[in-house]
N, C-alpha and C positions, 0 to 999 in steps of 0.2 A: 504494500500500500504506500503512495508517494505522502512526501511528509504533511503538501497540502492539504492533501483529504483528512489524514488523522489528525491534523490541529483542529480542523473545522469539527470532528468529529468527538475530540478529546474533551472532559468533563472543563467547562471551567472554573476556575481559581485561579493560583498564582500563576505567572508567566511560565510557559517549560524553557528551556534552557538546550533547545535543538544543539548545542555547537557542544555542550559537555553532551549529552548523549551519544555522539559522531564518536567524540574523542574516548568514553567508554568502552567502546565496541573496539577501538585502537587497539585499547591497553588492554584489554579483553584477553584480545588476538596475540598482544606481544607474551602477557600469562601463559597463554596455551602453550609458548614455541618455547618459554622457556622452561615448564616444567614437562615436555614433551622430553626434554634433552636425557632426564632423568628416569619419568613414570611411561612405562611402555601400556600402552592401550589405557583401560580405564577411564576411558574419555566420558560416560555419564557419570561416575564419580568424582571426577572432576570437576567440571560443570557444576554438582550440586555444591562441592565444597567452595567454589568460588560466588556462586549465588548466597551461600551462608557467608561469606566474610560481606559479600558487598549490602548484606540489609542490616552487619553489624550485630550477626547471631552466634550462636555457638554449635557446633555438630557433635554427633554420635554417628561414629563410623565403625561399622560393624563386617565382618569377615574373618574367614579362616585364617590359619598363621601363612606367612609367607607372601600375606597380595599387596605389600608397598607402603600397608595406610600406614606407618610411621614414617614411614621414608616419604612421604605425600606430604605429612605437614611437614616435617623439617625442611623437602625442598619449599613448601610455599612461603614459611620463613624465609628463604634467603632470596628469593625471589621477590617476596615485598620488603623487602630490608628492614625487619621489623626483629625484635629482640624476642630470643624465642628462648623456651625451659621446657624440658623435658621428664615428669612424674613418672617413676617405676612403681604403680601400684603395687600394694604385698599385701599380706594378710597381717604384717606386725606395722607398717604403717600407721602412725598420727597424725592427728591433725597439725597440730605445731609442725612438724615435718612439712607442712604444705604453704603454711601460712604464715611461717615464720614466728619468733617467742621475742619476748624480754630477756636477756641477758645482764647481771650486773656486771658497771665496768668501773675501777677506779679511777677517779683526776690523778695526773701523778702531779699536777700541781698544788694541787689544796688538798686531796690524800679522801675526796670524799668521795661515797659512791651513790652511784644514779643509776636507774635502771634505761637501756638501750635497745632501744629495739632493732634488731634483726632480720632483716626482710627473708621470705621461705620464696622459693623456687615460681610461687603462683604471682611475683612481681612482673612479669615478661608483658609484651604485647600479645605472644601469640605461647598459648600453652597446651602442650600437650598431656594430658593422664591416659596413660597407658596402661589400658584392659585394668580399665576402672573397676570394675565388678571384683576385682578377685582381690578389694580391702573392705575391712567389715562394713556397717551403712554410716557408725560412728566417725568415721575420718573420712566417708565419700561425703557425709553430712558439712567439710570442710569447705567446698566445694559453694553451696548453696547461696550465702550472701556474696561471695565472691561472682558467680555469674549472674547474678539479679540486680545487685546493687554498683556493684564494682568498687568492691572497698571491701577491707578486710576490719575485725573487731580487735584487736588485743588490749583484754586489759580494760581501762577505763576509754582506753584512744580508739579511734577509728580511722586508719590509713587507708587513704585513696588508690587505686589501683592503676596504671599507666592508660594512656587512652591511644590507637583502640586497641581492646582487649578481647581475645576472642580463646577460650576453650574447644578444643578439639580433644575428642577421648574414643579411643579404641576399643571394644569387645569383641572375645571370641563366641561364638554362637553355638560352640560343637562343644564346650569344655564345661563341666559343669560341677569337676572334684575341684574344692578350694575355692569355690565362688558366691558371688553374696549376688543376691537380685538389686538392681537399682531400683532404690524407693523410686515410686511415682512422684515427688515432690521433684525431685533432684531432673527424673528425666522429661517432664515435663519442661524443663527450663533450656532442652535441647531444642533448636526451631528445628532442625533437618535430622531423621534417622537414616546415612547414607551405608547403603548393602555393595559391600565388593564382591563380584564374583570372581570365578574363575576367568584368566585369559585365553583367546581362540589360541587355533593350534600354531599359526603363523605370527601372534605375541609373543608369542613365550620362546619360540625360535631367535625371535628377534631379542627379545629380553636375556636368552642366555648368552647370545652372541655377544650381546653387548657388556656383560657384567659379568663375564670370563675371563675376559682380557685386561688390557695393560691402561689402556685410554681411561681418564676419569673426567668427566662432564663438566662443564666450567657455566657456571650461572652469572646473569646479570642482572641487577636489581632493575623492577620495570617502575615498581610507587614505592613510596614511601609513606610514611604513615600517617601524614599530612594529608598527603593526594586523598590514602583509603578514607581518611574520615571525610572528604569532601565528597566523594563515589559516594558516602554509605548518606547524606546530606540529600544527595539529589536523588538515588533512590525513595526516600520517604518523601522528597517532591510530589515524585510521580502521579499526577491523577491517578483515580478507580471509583468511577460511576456509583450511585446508588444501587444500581442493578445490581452491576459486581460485587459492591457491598454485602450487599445481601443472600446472593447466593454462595457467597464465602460460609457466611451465615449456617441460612439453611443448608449447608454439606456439615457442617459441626455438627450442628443440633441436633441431625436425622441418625449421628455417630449413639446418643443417649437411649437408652432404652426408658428411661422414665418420660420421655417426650411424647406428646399425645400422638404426635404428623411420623414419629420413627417408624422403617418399614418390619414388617414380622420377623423378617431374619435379623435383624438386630436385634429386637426383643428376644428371640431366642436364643443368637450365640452369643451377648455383650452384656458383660458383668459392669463397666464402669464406661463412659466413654469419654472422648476428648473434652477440654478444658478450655474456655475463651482465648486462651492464649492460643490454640492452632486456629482461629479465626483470625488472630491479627496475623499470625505468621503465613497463614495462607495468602491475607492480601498484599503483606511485605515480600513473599517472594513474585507473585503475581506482579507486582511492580519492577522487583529488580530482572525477571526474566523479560518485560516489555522494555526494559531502558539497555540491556542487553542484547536486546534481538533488534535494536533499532526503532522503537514504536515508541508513541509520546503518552501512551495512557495502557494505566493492568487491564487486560480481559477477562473474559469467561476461561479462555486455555489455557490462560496461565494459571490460574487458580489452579483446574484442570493438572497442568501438568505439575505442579508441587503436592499435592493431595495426599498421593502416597508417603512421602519423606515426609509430610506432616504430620501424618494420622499414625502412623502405622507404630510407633512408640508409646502412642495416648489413647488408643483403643485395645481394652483388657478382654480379652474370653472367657468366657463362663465354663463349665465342665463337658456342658453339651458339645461346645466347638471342638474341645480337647475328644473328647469320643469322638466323635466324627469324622476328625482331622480338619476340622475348616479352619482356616489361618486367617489368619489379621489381613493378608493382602488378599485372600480370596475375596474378604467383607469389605474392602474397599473398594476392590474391582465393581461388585457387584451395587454398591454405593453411587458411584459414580454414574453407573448405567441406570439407576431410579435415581437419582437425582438429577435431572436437567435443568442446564438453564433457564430461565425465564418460565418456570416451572412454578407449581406451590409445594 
């Protein structure tokens, strides 16, 4: 659609900003080529994880051992030249281990002692907890003011957290000795649950080839963290209709089983459903995929196409689904196809 038509057709409000959308899709583009250098295939995981930095959220990236996702955030780290810490979740993990403690420390001038605080590893722009599940809920619990509020507690003080600040946390899906479930508080506060699969048989050819040998990949910074907080600025610019609004909406609401309009197969496979918060993050990513793909306002498909990375974390099964075998994405699929747009 030429830019004409979607201005005339874009909700109005504030001015859009065509020449920063142009230049998004730039830097977009420079992202790709740079962490292409390093991640072989994966390109919708990808994608999602860069749609989460640019609406300014945090991810849950889920997959078997071996498919990059560490090696995914540490190249996007160095790609967005952002200060990056890396958590080895354990089962003897603390909190203070995350977030840093008071120390006392003595003046050696005046011989008196003050207590010091100590920054934990969760001071970065971009952090990594890796295969978060497998420390008790007590220290993943460390986590919680740190990505909602962006500031950490010690003590009587409250320390600001660098801006921007963005959480990425790894789990294995197949592993389940040693592992704690993530409370629903905690995962709720993830906007994207991103699924790695396996690579085609021509990646992974490509992947050994390349990670055999002698050659090591050499990255260039494309933003800085200035630019990303100015991305993640014009993303929430972005118009999104009333329409849109709303069927953001009703696709949440239809997720609850206590809803009067929910259809039968929810009521019968869904224990708890999604939380207002995947309503805004539906229309935040619905935005950042239109200023992304070139468009001056969110649609109906964008909504659409984030749906699953939103829900699929925030909608619980009941026992029935487990007999059954119907999965969280079966019930969104099917969600999706009775929910239509411009629907009731």
């Amino acid at each position: 659609m030429a830019f004409a038509t979607q201005l005339a057709e874009a909700p109005k409000g504030d001015p859009i900003n065509v020449e920063a959308i142009e230049r998004l899709a730039r830097q977009r583009d420079a992202l790709l080529e740079q962490l292409g250098r390093v991640i072989i295939g994966q390109r919708e995981v990808i994608d999602n994880v860069l749609l989460t930095i640019f609406c300014g959220g945090h991810g849950l990236v889920v997959g078997v051992p071996g498919l990059a996702k560490t090696l995914l955030v540490r190249t996007l780290g160095r790609a967005l030249d952002l200060s990056f810490s890396r958590v080895q979740f354990t089962p003897d993990l603390m909190p203070s281990d995350i977030t840093g403690t008071e120390i006392i420390e003595e003046d050696p001038a005046t011989g008196k002692r003050r207590l010091e605080f100590l920054p934990g590893p969760i001071f970065a722009n971009l952090v990594l907890a890796d295969e978060i599940n497998r420390t008790p809920p007590k220290t993943q619990a460390a986590m919680l003011q740190t990505m909602q509020e962006y500031e950490v507690s010690i003590g009587s003080k409250t320390h600001a957290l660098p801006r921007p600040f963005h959480v990425f946390a790894t789990q294995n899906p197949i592993e389940m000795e040693g592992t704690y479930v993530l409370p629903e508080a905690q995962a709720d506060r993830f906007m994207f649950s991103i699924y790695c699969g396996y690579p085609t048989h021509a990646e992974e050819e490509r992947l050994v080839r390349n990670t055999t040998g002698t050659d090591v990949p050499q990255l260039e910074p494309v933003l800085t963290g200035s630019e990303l907080i100015e991305i993640q600025k014009l993303v929430r610019s972005m118009p999104a209709s009333d329409e849109v609004l709303k069927y953001a909406v009703r696709l949440v609401s239809h997720t609850r089983p206590e809803d009067s309009e929910a259809p039968s197969f929810i009521k019968e496979y869904v224990r708890w459903g999604a939380s207002p918060r995947a309503s805004q993050y539906l229309i935040l990513g619905a935005k950042a995929r239109a200023a992304v793909s070139g468009k001056l306002c969110a649609d109906y498909e964008g909504v659409r196409s984030v749906a699953t990375q939103v829900l699929r974390h925030r909608v619980l099964t009941n026992f029935n689904a487990r007999a059954q075998k119907v999965t969280v994405n079966d019930l969104i699929d099917r969600l999706l196809k009775e929910v239509v747009p411009g629907g009731r």
